[in-house]
mmCIF file of the N, C-alpha and C atoms, coordinates in Angstrom:
data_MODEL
# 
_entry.id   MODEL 
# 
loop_
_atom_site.group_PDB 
_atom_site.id 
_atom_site.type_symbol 
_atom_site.label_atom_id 
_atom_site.label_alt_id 
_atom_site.label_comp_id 
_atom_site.label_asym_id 
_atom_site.label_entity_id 
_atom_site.label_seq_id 
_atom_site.pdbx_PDB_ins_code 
_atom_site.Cartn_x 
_atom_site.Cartn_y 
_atom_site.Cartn_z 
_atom_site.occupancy 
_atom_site.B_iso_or_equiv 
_atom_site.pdbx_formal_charge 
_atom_site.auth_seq_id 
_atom_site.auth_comp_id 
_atom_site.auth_asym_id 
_atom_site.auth_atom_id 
_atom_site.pdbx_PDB_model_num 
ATOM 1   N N  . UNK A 1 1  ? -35.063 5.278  2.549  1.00 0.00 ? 1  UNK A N  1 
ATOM 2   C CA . UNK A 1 1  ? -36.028 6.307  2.913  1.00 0.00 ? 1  UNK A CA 1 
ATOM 3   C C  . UNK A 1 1  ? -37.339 5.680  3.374  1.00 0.00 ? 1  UNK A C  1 
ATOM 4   N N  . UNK A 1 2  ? -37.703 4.660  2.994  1.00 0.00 ? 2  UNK A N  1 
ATOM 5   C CA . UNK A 1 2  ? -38.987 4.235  2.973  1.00 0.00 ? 2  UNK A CA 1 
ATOM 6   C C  . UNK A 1 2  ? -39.047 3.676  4.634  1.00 0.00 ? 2  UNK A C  1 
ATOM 7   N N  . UNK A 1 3  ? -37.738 2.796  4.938  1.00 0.00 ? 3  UNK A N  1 
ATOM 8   C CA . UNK A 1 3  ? -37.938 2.926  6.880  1.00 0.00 ? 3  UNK A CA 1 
ATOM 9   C C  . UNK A 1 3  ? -38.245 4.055  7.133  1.00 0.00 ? 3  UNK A C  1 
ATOM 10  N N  . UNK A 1 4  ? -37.935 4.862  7.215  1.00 0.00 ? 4  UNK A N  1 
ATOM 11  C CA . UNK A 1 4  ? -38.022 6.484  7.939  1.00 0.00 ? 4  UNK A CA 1 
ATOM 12  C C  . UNK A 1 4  ? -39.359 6.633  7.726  1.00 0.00 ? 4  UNK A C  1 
ATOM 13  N N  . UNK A 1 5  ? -39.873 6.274  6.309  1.00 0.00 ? 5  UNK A N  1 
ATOM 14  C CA . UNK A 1 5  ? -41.622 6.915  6.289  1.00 0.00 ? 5  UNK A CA 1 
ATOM 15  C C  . UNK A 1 5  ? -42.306 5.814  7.500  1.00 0.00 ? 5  UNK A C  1 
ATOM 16  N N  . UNK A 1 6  ? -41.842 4.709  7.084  1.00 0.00 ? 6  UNK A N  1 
ATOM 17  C CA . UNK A 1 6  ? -42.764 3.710  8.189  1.00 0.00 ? 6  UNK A CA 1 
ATOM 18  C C  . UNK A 1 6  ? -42.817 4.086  9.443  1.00 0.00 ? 6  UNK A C  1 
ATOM 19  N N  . UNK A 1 7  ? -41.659 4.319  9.930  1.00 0.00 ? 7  UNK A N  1 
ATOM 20  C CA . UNK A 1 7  ? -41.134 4.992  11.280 1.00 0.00 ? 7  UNK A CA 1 
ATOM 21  C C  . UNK A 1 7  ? -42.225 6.194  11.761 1.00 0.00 ? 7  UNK A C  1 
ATOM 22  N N  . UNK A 1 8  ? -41.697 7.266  10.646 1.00 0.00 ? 8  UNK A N  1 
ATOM 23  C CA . UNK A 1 8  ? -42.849 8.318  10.756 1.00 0.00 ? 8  UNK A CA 1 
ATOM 24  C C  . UNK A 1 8  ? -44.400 7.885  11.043 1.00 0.00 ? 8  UNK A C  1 
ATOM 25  N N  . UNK A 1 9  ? -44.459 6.733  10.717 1.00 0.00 ? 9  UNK A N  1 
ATOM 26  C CA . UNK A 1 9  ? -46.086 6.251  10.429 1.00 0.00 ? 9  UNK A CA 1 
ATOM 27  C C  . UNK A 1 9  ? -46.383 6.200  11.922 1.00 0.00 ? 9  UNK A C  1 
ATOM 28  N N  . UNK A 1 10 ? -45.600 5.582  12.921 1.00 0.00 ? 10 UNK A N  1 
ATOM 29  C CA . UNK A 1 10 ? -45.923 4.592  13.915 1.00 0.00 ? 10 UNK A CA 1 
ATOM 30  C C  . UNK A 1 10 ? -45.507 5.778  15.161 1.00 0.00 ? 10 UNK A C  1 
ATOM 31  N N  . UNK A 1 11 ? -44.593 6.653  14.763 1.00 0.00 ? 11 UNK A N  1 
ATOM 32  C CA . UNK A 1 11 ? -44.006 7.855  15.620 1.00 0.00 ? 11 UNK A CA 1 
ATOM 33  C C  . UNK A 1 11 ? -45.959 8.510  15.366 1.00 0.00 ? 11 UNK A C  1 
ATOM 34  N N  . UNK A 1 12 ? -46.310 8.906  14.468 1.00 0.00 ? 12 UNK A N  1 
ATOM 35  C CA . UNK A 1 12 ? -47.794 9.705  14.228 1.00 0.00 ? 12 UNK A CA 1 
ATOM 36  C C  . UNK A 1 12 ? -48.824 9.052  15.221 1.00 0.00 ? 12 UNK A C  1 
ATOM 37  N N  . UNK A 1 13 ? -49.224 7.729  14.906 1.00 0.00 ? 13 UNK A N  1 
ATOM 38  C CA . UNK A 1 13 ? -49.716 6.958  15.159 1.00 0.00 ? 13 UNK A CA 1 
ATOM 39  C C  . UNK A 1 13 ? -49.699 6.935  17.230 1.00 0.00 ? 13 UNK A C  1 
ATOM 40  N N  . UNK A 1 14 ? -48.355 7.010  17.644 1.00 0.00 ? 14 UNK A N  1 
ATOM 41  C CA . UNK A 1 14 ? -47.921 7.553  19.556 1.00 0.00 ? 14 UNK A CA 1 
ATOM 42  C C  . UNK A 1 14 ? -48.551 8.675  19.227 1.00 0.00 ? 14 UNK A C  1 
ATOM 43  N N  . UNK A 1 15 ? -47.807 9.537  18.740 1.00 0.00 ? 15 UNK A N  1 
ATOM 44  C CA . UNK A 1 15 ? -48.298 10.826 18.709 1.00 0.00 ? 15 UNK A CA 1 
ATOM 45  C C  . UNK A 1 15 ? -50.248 11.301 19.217 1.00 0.00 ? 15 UNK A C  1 
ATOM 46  N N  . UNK A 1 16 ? -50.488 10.444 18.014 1.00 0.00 ? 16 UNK A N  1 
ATOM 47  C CA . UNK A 1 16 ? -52.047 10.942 17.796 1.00 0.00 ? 16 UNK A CA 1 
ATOM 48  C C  . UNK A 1 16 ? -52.671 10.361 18.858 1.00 0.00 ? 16 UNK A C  1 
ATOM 49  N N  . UNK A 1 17 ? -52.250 9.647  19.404 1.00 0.00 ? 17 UNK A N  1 
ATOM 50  C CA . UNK A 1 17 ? -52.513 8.660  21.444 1.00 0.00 ? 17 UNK A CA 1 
ATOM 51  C C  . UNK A 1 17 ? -52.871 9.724  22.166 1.00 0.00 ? 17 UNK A C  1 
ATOM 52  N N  . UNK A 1 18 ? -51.884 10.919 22.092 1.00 0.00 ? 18 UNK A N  1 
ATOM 53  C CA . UNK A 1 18 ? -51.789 11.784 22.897 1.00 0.00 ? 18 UNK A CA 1 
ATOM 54  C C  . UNK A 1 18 ? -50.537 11.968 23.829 1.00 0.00 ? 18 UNK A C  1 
ATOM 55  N N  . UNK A 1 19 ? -49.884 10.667 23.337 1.00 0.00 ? 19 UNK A N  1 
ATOM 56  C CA . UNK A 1 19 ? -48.402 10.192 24.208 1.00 0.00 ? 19 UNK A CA 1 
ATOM 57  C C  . UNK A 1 19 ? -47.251 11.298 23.794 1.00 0.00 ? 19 UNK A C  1 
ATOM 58  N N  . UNK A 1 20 ? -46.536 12.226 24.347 1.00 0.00 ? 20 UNK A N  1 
ATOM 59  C CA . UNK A 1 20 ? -45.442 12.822 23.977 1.00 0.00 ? 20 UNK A CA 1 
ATOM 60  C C  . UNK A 1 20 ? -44.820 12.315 24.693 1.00 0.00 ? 20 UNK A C  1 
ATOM 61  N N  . UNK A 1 21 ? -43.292 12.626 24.349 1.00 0.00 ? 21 UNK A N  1 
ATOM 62  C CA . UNK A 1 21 ? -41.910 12.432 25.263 1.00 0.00 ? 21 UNK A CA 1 
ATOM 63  C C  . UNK A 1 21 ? -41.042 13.053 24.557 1.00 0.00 ? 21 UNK A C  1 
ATOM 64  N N  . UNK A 1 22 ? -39.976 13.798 24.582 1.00 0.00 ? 22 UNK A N  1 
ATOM 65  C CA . UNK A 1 22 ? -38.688 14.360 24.327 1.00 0.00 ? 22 UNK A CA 1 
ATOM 66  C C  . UNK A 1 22 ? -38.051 13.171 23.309 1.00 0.00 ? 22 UNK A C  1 
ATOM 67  N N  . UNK A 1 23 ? -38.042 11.964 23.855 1.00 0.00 ? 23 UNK A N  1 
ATOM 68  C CA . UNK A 1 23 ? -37.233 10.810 22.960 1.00 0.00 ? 23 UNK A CA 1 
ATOM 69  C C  . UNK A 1 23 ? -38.342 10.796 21.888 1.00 0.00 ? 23 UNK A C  1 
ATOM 70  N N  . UNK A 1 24 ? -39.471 10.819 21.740 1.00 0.00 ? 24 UNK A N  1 
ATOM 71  C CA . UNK A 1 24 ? -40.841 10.886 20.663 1.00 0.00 ? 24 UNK A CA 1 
ATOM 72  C C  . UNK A 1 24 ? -40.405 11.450 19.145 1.00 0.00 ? 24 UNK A C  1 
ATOM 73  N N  . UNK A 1 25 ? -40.850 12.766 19.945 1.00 0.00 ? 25 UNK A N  1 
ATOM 74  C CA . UNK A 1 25 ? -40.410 13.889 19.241 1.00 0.00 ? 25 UNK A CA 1 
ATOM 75  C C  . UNK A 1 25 ? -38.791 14.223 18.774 1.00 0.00 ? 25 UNK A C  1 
ATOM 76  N N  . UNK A 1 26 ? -37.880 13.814 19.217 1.00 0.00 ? 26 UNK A N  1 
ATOM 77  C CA . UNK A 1 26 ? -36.325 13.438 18.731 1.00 0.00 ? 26 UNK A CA 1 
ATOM 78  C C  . UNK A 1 26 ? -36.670 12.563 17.865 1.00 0.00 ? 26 UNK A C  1 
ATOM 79  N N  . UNK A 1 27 ? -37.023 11.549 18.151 1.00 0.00 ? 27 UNK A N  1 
ATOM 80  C CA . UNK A 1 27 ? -37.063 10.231 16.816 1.00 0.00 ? 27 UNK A CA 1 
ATOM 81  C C  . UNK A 1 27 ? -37.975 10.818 15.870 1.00 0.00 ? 27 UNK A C  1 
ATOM 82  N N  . UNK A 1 28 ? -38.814 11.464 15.782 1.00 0.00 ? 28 UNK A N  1 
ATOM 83  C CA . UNK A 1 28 ? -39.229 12.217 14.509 1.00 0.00 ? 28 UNK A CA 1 
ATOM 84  C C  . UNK A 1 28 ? -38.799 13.457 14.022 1.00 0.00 ? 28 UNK A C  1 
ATOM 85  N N  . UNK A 1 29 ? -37.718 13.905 15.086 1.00 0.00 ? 29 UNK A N  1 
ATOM 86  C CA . UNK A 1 29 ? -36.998 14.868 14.016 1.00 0.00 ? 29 UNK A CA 1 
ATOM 87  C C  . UNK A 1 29 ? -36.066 14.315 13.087 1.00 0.00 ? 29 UNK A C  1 
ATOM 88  N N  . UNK A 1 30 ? -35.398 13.050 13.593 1.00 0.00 ? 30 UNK A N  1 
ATOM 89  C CA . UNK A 1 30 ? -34.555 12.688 13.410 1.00 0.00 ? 30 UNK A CA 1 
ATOM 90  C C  . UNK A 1 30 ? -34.935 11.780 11.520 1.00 0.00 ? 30 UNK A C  1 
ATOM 91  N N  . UNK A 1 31 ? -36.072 11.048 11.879 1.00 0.00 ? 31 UNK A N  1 
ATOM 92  C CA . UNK A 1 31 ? -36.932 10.293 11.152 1.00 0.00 ? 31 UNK A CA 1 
ATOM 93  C C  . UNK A 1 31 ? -36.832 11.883 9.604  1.00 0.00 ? 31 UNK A C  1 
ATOM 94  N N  . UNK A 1 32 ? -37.161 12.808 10.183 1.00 0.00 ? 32 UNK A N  1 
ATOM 95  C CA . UNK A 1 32 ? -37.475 14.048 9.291  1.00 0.00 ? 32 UNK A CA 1 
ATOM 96  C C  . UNK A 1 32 ? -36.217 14.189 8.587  1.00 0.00 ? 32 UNK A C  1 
ATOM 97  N N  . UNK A 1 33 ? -35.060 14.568 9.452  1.00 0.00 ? 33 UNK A N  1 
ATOM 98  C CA . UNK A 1 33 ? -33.906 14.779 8.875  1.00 0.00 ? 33 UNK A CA 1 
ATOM 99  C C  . UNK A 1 33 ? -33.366 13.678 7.537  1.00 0.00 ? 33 UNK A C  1 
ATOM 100 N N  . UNK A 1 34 ? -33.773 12.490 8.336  1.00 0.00 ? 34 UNK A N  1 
ATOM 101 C CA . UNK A 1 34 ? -33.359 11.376 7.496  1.00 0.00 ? 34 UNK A CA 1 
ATOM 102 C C  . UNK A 1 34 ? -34.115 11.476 5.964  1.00 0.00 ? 34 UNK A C  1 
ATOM 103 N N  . UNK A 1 35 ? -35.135 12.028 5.721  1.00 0.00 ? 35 UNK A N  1 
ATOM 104 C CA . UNK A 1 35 ? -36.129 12.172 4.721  1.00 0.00 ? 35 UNK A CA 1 
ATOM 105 C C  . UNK A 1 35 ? -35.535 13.430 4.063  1.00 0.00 ? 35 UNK A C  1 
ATOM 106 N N  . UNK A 1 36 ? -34.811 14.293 4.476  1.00 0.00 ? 36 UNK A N  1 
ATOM 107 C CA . UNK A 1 36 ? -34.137 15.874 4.146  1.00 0.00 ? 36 UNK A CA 1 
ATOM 108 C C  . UNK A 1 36 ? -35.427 16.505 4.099  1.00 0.00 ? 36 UNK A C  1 
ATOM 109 N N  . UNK A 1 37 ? -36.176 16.793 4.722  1.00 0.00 ? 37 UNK A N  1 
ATOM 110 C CA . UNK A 1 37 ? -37.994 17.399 5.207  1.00 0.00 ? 37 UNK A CA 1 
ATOM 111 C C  . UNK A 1 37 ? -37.160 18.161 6.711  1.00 0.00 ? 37 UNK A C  1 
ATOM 112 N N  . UNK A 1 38 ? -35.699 19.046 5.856  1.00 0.00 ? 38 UNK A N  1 
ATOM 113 C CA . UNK A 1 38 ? -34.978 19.415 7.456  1.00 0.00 ? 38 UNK A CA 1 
ATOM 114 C C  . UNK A 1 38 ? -36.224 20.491 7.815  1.00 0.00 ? 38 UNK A C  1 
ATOM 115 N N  . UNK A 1 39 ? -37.068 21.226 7.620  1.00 0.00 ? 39 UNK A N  1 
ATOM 116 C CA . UNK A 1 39 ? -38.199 22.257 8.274  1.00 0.00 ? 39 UNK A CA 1 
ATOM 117 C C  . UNK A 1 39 ? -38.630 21.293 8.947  1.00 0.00 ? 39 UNK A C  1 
ATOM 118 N N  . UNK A 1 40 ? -39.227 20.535 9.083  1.00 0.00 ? 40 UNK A N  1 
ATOM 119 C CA . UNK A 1 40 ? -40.059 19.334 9.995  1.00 0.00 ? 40 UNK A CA 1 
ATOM 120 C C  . UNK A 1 40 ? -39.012 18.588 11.252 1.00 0.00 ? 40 UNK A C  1 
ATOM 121 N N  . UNK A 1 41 ? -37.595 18.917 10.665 1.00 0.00 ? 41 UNK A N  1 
ATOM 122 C CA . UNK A 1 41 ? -37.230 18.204 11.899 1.00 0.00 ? 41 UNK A CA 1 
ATOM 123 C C  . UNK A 1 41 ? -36.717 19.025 13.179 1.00 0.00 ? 41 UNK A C  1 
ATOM 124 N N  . UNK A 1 42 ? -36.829 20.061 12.166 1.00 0.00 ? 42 UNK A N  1 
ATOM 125 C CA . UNK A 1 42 ? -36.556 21.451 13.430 1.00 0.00 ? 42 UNK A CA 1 
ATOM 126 C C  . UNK A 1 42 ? -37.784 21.497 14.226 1.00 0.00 ? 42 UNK A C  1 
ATOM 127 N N  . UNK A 1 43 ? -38.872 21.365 13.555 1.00 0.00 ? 43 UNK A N  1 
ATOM 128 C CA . UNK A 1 43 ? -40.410 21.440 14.482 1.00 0.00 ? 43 UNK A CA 1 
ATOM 129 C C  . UNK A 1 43 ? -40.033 20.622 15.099 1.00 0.00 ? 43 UNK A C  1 
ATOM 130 N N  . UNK A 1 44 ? -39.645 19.156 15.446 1.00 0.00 ? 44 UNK A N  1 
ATOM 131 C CA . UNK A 1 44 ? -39.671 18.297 16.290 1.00 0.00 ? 44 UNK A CA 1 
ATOM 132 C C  . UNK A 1 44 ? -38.468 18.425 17.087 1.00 0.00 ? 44 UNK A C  1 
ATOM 133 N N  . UNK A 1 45 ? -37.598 18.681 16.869 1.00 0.00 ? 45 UNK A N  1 
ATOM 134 C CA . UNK A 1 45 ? -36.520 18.782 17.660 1.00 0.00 ? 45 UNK A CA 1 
ATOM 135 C C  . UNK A 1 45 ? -36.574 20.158 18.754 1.00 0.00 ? 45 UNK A C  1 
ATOM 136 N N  . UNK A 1 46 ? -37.304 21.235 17.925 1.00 0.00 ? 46 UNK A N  1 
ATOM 137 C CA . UNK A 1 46 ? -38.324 22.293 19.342 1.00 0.00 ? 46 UNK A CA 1 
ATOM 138 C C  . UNK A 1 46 ? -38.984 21.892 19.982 1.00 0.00 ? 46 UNK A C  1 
ATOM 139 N N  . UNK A 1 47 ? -39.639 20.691 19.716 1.00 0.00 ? 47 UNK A N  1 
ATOM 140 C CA . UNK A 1 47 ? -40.625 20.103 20.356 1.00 0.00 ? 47 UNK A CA 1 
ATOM 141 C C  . UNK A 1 47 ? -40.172 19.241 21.852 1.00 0.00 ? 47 UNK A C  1 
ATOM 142 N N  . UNK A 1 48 ? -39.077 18.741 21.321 1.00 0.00 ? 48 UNK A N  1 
ATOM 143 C CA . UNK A 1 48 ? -38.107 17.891 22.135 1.00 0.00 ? 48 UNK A CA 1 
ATOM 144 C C  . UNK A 1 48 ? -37.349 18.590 22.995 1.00 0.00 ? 48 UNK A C  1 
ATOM 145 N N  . UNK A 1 49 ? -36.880 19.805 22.811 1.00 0.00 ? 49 UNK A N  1 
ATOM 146 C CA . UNK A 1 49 ? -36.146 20.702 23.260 1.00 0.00 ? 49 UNK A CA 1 
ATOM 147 C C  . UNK A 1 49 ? -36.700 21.200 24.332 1.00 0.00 ? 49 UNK A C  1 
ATOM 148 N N  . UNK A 1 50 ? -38.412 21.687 24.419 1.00 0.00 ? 50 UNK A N  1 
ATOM 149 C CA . UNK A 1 50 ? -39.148 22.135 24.975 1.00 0.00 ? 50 UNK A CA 1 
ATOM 150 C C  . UNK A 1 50 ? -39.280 21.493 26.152 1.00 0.00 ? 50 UNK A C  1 
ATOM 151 N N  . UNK A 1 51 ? -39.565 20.016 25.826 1.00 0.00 ? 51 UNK A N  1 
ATOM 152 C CA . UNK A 1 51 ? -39.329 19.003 26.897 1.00 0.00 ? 51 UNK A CA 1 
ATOM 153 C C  . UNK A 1 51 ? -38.266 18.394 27.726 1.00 0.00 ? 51 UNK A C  1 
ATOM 154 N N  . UNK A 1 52 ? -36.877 18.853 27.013 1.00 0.00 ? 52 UNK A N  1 
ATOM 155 C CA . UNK A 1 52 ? -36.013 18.059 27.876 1.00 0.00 ? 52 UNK A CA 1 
ATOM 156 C C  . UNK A 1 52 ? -34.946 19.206 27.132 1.00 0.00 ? 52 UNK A C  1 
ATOM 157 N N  . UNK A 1 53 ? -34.881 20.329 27.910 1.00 0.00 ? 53 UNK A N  1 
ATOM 158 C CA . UNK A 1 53 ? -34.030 21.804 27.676 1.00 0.00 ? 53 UNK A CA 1 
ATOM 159 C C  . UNK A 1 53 ? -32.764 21.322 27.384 1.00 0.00 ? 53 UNK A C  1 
ATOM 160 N N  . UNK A 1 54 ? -32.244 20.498 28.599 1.00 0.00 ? 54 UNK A N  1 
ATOM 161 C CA . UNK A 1 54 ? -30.780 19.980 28.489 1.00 0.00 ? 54 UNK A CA 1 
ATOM 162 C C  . UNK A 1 54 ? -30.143 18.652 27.793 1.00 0.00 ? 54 UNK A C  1 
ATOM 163 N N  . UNK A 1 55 ? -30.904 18.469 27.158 1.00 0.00 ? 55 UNK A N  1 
ATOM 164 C CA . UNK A 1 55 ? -30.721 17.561 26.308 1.00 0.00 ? 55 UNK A CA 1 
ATOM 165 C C  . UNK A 1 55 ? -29.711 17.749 25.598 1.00 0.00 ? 55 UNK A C  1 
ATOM 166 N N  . UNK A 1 56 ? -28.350 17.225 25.610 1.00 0.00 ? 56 UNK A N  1 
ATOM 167 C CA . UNK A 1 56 ? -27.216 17.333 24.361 1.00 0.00 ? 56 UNK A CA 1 
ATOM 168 C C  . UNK A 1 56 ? -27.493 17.003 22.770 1.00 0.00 ? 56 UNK A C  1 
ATOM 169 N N  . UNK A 1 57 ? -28.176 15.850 22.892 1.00 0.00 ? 57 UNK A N  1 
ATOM 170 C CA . UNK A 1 57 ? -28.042 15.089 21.454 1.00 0.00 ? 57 UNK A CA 1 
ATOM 171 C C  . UNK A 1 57 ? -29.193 16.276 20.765 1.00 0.00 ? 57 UNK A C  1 
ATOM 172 N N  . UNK A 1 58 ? -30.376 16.318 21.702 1.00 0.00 ? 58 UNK A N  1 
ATOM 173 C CA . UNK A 1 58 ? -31.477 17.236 20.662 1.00 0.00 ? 58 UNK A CA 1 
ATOM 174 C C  . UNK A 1 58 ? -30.610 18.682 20.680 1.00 0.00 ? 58 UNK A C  1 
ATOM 175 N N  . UNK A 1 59 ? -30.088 19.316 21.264 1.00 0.00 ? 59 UNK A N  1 
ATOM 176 C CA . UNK A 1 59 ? -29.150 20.615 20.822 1.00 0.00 ? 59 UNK A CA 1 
ATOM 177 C C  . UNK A 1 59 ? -28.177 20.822 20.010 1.00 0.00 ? 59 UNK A C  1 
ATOM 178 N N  . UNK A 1 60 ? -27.585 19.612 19.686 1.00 0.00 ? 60 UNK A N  1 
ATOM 179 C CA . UNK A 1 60 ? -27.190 19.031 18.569 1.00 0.00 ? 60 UNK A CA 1 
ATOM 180 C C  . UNK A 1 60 ? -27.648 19.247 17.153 1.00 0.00 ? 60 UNK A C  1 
ATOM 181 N N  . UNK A 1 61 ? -28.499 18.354 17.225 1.00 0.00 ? 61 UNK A N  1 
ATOM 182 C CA . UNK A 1 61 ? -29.323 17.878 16.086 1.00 0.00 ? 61 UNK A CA 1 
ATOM 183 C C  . UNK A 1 61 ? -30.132 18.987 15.652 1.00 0.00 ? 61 UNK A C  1 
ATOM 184 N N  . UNK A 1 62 ? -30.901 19.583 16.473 1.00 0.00 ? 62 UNK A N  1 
ATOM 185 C CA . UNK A 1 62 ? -31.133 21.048 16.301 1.00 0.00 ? 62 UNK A CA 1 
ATOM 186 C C  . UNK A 1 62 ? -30.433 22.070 15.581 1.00 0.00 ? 62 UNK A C  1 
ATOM 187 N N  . UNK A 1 63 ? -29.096 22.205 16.033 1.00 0.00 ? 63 UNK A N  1 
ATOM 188 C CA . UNK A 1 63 ? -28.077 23.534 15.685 1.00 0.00 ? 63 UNK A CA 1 
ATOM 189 C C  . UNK A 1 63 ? -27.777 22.695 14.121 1.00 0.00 ? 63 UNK A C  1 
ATOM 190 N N  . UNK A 1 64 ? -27.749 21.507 13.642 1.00 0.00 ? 64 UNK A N  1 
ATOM 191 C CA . UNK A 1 64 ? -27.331 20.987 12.323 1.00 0.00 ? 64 UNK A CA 1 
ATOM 192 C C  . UNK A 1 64 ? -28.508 21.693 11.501 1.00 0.00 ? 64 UNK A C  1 
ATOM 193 N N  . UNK A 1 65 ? -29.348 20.889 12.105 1.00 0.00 ? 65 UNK A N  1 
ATOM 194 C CA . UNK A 1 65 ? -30.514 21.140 10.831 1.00 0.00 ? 65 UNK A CA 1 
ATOM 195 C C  . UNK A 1 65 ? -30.916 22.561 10.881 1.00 0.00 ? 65 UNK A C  1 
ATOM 196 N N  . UNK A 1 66 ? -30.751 23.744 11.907 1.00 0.00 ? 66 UNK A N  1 
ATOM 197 C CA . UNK A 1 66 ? -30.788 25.081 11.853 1.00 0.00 ? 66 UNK A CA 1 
ATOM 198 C C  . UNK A 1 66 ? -29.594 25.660 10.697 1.00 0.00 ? 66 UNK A C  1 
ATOM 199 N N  . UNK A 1 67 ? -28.393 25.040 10.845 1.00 0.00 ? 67 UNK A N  1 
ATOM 200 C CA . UNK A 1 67 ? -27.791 25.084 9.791  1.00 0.00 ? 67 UNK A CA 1 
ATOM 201 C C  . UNK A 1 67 ? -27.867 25.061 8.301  1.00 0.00 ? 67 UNK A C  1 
ATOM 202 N N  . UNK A 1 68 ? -28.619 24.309 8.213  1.00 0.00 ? 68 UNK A N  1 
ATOM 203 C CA . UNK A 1 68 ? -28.838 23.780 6.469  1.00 0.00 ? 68 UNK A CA 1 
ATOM 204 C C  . UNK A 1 68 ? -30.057 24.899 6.285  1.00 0.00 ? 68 UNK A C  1 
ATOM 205 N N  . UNK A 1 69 ? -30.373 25.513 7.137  1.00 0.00 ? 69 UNK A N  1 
ATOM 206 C CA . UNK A 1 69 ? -31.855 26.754 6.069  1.00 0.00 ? 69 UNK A CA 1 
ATOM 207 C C  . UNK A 1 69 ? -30.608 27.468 5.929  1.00 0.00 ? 69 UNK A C  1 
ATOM 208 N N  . UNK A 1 70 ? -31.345 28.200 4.731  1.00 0.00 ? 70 UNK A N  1 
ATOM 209 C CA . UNK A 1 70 ? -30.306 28.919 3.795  1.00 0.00 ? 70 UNK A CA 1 
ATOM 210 C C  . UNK A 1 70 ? -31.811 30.317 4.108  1.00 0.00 ? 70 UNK A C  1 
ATOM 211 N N  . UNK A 1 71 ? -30.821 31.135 4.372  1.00 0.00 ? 71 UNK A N  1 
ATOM 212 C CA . UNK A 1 71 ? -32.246 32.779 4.933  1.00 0.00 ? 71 UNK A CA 1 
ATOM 213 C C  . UNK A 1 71 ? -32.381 32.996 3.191  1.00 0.00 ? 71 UNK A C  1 
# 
């Protein structure tokens, strides 16, 4: 777990640049998922989605972790 926080650190760190990208924001949903923080990786994987609509892997990864909320 503790890669994933570092990860998260340095993904924040682009982030707070002002730098987005679709692959960005995927690697911190992904980073999220890996942490089970699945609400956070859905934010990022919308985020990613937003940017790159047709993206397979983020529609993916998306529909999983939409999966695991329990209404």
């Amino acid at each position: 777990q503790g890669m994933y926080d570092s990860a998260l650190l340095v993904y924040d760190q682009v982030a707070g640049q002002g730098l987005q990208s679709a692959q960005l924001f995927y690697n911190m949903g992904n980073a999220h998922f890996k942490n089970n923080n699945v609400p956070a990786a859905i934010l990022f994987f919308e985020k990613a989605r937003k940017l790159a609509p047709s993206d397979e892997n983020i529609q993916y990864n998306l529909s999983v972790a939409n999966s695991m909320i329990v209404d």
